[in-house]
C-alpha positions as CSV (number, residue, x, y, z in Angstrom):
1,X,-86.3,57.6,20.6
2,X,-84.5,55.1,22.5
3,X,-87.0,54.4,24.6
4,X,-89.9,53.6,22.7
5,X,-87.6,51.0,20.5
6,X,-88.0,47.4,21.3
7,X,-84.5,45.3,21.0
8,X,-82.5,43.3,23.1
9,X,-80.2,44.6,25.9
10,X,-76.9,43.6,24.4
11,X,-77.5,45.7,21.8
12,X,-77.4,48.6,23.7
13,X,-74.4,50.2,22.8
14,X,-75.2,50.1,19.1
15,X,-78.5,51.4,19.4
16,X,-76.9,54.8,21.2
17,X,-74.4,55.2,18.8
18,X,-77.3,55.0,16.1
19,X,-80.1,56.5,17.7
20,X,-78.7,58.1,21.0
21,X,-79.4,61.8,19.8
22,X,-82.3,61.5,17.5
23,X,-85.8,62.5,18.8
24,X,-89.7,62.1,17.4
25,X,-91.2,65.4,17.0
26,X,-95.2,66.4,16.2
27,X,-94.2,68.1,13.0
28,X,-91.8,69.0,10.3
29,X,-91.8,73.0,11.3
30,X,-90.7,72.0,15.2
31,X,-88.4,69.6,14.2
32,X,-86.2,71.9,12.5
33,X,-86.3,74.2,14.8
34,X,-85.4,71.6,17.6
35,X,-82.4,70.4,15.0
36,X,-81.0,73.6,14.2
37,X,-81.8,75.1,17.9
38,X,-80.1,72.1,19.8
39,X,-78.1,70.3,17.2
40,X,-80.5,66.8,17.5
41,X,-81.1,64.8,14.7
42,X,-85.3,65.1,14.2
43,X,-87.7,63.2,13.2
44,X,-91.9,63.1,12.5
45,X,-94.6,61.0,12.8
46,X,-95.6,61.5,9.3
47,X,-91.7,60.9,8.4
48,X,-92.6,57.3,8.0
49,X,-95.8,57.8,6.0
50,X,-94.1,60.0,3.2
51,X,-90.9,58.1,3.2
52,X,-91.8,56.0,0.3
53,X,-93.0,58.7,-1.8
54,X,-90.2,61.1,-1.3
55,X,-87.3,58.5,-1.9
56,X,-89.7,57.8,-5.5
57,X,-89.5,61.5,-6.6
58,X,-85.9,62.0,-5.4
59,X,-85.1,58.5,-8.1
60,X,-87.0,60.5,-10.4
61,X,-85.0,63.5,-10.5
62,X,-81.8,61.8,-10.4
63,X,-82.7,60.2,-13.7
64,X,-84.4,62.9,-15.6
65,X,-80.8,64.8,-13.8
66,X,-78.6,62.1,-15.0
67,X,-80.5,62.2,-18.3
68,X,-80.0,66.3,-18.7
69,X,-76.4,66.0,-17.5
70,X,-75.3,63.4,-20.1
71,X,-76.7,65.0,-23.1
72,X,-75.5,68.6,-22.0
73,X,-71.7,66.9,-21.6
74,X,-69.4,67.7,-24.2
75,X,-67.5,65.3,-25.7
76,X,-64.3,66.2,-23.9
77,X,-65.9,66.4,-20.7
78,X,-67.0,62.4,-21.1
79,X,-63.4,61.6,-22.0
80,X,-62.4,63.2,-19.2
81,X,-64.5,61.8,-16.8
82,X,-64.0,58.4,-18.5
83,X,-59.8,59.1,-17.5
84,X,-61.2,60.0,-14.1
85,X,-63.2,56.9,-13.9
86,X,-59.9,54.8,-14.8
87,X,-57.9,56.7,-12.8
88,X,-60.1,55.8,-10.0
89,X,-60.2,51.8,-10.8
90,X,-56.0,51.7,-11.0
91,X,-56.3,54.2,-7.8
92,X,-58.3,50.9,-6.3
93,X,-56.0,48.6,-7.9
94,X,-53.3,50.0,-6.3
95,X,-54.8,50.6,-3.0
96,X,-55.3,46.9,-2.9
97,X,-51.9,46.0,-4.2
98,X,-50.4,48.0,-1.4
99,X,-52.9,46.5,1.2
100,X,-51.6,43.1,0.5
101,X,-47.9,44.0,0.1
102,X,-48.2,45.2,3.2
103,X,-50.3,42.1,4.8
104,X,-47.1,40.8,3.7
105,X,-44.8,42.8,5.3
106,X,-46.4,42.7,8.2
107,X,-46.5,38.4,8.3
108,X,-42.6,39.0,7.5
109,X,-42.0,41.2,10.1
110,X,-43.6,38.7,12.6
111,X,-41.6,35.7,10.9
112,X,-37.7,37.8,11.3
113,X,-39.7,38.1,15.0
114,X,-39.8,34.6,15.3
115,X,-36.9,33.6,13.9
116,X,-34.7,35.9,15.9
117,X,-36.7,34.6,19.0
118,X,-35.5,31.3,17.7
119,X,-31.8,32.2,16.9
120,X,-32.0,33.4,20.2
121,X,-33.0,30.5,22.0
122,X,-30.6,28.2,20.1
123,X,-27.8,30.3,21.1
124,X,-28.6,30.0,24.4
125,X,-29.5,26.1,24.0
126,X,-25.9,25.9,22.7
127,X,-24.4,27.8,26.0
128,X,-26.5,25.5,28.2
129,X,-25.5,22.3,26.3
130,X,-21.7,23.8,26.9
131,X,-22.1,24.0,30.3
132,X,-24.0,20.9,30.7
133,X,-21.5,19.6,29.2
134,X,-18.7,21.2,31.2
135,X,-20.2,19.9,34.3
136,X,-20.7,16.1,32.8
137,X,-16.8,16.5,32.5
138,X,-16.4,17.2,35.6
139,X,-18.9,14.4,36.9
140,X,-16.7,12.3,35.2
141,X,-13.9,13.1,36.5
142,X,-15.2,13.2,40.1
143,X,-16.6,10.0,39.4
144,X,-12.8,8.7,38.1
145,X,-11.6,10.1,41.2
146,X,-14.1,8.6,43.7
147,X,-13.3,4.9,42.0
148,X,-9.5,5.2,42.2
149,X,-9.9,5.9,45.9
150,X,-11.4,3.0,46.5
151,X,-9.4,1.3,44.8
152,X,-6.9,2.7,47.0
153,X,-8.5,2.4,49.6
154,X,-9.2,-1.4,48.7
155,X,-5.7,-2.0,48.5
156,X,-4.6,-0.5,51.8
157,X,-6.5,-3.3,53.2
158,X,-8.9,-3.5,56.1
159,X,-7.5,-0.9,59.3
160,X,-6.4,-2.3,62.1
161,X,-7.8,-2.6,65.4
162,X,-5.2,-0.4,66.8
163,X,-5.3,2.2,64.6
164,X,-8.8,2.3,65.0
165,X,-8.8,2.7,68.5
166,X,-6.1,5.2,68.8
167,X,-7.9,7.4,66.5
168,X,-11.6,6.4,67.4
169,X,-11.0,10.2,69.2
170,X,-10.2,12.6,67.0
171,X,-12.0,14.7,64.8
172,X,-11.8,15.5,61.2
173,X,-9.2,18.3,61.5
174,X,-6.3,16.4,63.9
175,X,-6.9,13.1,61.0
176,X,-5.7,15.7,59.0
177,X,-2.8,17.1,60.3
178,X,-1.7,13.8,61.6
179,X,-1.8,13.1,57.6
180,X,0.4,16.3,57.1
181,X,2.7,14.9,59.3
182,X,3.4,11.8,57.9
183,X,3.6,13.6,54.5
184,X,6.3,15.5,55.9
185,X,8.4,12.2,57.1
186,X,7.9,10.5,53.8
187,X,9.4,13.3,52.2
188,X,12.3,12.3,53.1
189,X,12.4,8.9,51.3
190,X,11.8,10.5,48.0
191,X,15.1,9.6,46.3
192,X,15.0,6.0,47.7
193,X,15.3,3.7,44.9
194,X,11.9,2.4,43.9
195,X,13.2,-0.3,41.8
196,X,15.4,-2.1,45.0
197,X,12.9,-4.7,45.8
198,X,12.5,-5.6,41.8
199,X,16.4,-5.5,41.5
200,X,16.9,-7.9,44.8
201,X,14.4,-10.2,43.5
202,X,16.1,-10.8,40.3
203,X,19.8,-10.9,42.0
204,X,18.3,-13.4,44.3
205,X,16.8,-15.4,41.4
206,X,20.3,-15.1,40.0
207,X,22.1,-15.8,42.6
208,X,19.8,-19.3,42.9
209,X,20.5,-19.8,39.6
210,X,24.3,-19.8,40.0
211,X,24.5,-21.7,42.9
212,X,22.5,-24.5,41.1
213,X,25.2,-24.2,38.2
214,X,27.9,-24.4,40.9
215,X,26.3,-27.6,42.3
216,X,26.1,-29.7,39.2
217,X,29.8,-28.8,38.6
218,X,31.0,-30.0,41.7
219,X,28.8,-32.9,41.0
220,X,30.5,-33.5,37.5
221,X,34.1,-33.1,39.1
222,X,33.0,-35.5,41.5
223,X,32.4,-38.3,38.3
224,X,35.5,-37.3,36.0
225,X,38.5,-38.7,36.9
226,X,41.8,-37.0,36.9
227,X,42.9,-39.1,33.8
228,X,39.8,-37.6,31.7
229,X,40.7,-34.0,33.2
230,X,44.3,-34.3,31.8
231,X,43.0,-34.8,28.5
232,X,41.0,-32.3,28.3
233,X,43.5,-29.9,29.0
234,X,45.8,-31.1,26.7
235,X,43.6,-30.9,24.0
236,X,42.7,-27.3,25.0
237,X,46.2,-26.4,24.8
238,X,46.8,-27.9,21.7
239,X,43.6,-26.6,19.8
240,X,44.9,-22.9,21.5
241,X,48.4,-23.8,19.9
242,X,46.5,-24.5,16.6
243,X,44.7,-21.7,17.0
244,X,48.1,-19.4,17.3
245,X,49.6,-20.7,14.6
246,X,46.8,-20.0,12.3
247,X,46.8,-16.1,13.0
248,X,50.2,-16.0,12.8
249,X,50.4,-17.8,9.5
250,X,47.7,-15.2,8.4
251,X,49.2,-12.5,10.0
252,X,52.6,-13.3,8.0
253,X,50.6,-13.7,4.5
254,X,48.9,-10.4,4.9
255,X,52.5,-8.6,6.0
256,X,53.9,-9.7,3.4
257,X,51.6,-8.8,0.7
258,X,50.7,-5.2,2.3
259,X,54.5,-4.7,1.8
260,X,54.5,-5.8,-1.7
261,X,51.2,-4.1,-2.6
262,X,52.5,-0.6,-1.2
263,X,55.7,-0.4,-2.4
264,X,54.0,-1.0,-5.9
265,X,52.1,1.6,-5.3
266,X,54.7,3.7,-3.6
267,X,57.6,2.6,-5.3
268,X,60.3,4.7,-2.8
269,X,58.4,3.7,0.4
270,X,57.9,1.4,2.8
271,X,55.5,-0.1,4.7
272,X,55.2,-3.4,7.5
273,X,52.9,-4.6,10.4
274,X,53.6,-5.3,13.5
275,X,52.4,-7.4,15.8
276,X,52.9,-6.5,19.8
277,X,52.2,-10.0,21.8
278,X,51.3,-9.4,25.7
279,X,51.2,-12.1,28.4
280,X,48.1,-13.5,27.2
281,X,48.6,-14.2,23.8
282,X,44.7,-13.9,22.3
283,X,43.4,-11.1,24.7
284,X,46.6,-8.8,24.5
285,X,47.5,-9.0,21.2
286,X,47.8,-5.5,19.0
287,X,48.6,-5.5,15.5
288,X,50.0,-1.6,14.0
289,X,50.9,-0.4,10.9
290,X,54.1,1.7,10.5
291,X,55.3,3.3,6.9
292,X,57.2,5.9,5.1
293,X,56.7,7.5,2.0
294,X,60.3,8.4,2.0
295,X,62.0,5.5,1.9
296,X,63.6,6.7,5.3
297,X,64.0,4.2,8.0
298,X,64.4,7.3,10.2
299,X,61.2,8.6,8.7
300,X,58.7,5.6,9.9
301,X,55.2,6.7,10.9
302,X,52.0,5.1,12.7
303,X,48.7,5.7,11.2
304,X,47.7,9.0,13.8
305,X,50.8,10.5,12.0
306,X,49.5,10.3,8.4
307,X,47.3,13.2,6.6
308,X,44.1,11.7,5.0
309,X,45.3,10.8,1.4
310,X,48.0,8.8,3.0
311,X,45.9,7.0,5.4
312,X,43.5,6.4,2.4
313,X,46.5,4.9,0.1
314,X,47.2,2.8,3.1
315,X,43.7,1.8,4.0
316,X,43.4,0.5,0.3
317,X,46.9,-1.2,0.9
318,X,45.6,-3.0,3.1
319,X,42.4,-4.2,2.0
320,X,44.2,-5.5,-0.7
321,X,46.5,-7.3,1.0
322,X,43.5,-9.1,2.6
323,X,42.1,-10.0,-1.1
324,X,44.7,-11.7,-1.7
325,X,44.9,-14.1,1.0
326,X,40.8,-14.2,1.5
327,X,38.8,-13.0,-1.4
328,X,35.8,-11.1,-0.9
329,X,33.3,-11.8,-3.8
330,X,33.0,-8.1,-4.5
331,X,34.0,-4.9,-3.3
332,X,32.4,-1.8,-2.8
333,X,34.9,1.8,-2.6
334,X,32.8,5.1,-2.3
335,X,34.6,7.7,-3.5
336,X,38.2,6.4,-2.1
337,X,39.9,9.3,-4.2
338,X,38.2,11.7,-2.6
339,X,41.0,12.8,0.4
340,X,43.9,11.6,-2.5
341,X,46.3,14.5,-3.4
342,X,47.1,14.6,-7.2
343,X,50.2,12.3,-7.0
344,X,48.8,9.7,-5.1
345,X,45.2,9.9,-7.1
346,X,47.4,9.3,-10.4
347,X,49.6,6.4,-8.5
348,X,45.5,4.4,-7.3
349,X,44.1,5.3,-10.7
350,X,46.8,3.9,-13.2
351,X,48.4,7.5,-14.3
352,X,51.6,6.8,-12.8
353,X,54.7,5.5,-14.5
354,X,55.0,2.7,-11.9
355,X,52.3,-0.3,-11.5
356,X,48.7,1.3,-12.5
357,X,46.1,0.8,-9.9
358,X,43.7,-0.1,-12.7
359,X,46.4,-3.3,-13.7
360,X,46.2,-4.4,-9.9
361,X,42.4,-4.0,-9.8
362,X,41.9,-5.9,-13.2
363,X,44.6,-8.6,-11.5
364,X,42.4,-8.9,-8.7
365,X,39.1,-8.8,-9.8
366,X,39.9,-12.3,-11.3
367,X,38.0,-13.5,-8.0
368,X,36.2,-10.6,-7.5
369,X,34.2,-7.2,-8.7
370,X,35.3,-4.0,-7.8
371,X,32.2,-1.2,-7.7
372,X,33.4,2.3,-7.3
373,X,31.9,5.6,-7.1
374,X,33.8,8.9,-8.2
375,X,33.5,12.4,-9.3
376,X,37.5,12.0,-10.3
377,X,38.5,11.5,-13.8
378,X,41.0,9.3,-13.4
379,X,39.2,6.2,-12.4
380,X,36.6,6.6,-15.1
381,X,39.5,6.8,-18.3
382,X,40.5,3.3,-17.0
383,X,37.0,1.4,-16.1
384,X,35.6,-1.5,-18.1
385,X,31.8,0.0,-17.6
386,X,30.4,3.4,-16.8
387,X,26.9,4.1,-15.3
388,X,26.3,8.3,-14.8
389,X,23.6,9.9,-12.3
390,X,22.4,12.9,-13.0
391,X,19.6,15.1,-10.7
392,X,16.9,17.2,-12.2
393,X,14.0,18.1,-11.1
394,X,14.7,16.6,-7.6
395,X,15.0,13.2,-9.0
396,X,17.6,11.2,-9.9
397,X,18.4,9.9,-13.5
């Protein structure tokens, strides 16, 4: 039938698929026979004529059908086939529900596709942005490297003519070892000091400086006269003898009243200073303290010989015999009771049945304040004012 068809080549295919096994026959009676004999799809000339007529009385019995069908129905039967019908539109509904969900799932695969594409290229963005900048670094550094050699090089000056020469011959690899070498020999200047030239520059500016010094000495020598140099030594000497006599004045006042204070304190003891004069009176001059709690001359001690509470009691004595001659305008004691035994705790703090340590400190503090800081009872019973401290909490009240 193919043949005898007019259409255009591209259509080709179509037209095969269509009409590729479909012949004309002469008549109806052979082209049955033809169909069920060889399995071709038949057809007659007088096909076309009858066509219209036939598809007209084939709509005509499907009516009059349709029409003998629905009144014959039972009323069941049409409810039923009106739940098929229904069935059949949600069936639809469905089908195209599910079509699109999965449209959808099918763009959502394809997105996770490109997003994973994409997480993967980041992450390897990220490793070549590492590396890039790993080797950046070491640009850098190269490039640091490169500038302080020739610096170095900049500083090492032009190279002379002779060197130049002498090694104008050799290749890379003697340079080399000839730099090994000298390695080697420098080696052994490594615990020179480095500082020598800075130190011999300063001793010579010294040095200068002194001699200078030396020279306007000489020079005013040269203009005082012997008569003015007599003078001036004589008032030295007599400003030194001043001098002398005014710590040993002081010296006396303050022996006398560390005596007095102690053996108020200590009424059966004893205690003096001495002073121990060398050849040069001001630079060899040592002053000790020697006393005994016993009373015993036999039992005299220095300080090194004395436990703590004694060389507290003594300490005190002693400041307090320097009140007396110079007052301070107050004093400050931190716990000075602390390394006291009982007896001589009782004697500082007034408890005693000689002098009270609280009399002496009201006595004294006519020309000065005495501030004191105890955990001891018996400074607090005799104390004009009384300011506690408590800790709570890690803070102080």
């Amino acid at each position: 039938m193919i043949d005898i068809l007019s259409f255009n080549e591209e259509y080709m295919p179509a037209f095969q698929l269509v009409f590729g096994r479909t012949l004309i026959c002469q008549n109806l009676d052979s082209a049955i026979e033809i169909a069920k004999r060889e399995g071709f799809d038949c057809i007659t000339l007088d096909g076309s004529k009858d066509c219209q007529s036939t598809r007209m009385a084939i709509s005509s019995l499907r009516s009059e059908l349709g029409t003998e069908l629905s009144s014959q129905l039972a009323l069941d039967d049409q409810i039923e086939i009106n739940k098929m019908n229904k069935m059949i539109q949600d069936a639809s509904s469905e089908s195209k529900h599910v079509l699109s969900q999965r449209t959808a799932v099918g763009y959502n695969l394809k997105l996770m596709s490109v997003q994973a594409k994409e997480k993967e290229m980041r992450e390897k963005i990220e490793v070549v942005a590492k590396e890039l900048d790993k080797i950046s670094s070491k640009y850098k550094l190269i490039v640091k490297r490169k500038e302080e050699c020739v610096s170095k090089i900049q500083k090492l000056g032009a190279l002379p003519s002779e060197a130049y020469e002498s090694n104008q011959n050799q290749n890379q690899r003697q340079l080399f070892a000839a730099l090994e070498e000298c390695n080697s020999q420098l080696k052994q200047y490594t615990h020179v000091n480095k500082k020598a030239l800075d130190q011999f520059v300063d001793f010579t500016s010294q040095r200068e400086h002194l001699l200078n010094r030396k020279e306007d000495v000489d020079k005013s020598y040269q203009v005082i006269n012997f008569s003015t140099i007599l003078a001036i030594t004589d008032l030295i000497n007599s400003l030194n003898i001043r001098k002398f006599d005014a710590i040993n004045y002081t010296f006396l006042q303050v022996s006398e009243h560390f005596t007095e204070i102690f053996k108020q304190l200590v009424p059966q003891g004893n205690a003096i200073l001495v002073m121990k004069k060398g050849s040069d009176v001001f630079d060899n001059t040592q002053v000790f303290i020697v006393v005994s709690f016993s009373g015993n001359s036999a039992d005299m001690r220095d300080m090194h010989q004395l436990s703590g509470g004694q060389k507290s009691l003594v300490a005190l004595t002693f400041i307090f015999a320097i009140q007396k001659c110079d007052p301070a305008p107050f004093y400050l004691f931190d716990e000075i009771d602390q390394a006291l035994d009982p007896q001589h705790r009782k004697a500082v703090s007034g408890s005693s049945e000689f002098m009270l340590f609280s009399e002496m400190i009201e006595k004294l503090s006519e020309n000065a304040q005495f501030i004191t800081t105890t955990f001891r009872p018996e400074f607090i019973e005799n104390s004009d004012k009384i300011y506690g401290v408590s800790f709570r909490n890690k803070v102080e009240f």
